[in-house]
C-alpha angles and dihedrals in degrees: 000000000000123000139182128245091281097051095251120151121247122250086250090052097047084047101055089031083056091042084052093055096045089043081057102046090041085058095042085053088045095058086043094060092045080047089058112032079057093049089050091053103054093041083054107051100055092036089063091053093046087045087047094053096044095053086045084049096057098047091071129067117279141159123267097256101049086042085051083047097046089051098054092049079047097051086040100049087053089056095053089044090044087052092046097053087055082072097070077069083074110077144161117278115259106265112246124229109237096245117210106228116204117250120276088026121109095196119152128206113282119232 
């Protein structure tokens, strides 16, 4: 890498040293949603038996105090899959075209 006198970087350098950094944190986003999308399946999976034998449960004839129980696992149960459902909201980031820029530009991918 070039510099001038003053040991400043040139505009080519700060652009390819600023695509390097967005081509890390898009990765690191990237690792985050696959984290994410594996966290909410296995949440899931499970939830829905725990949600399917509750509602079994509460279909039969039970006490007071085991129907009050079983409604409380089942109203639990809805807030964690409620919660759970909020993290389709986190997801890759959208894959950039590698853009040819014309020679003498320093132009970088827009978002």
């Amino acid at each position: 890498m070039s510099t001038d006198k003053k040991g400043a970087r040139t505009p080519e350098q700060m652009a390819q040293r600023l695509r390097s950094l967005i081509a890390e944190h898009e990765a690191k986003l990237e690792e985050i949603a696959d984290l994410v999308a594996h966290v909410r399946h296995d949440i899931n999976n499970p939830l829905t038996g725990v949600i399917g034998q509750a509602q079994l449960l509460l279909r039969e004839e039970l006490s007071p105090t085991a129907r009050r129980r079983v409604e409380t696992i089942e109203q639990l149960a809805g807030r964690i899959r409620d919660t759970v459902a909020q993290l389709r909201h986190v997801q890759r980031p959208p894959r950039q075209k590698q853009e040819n820029t014309e020679e003498g530009t320093d132009e970088l991918p827009r978002h």
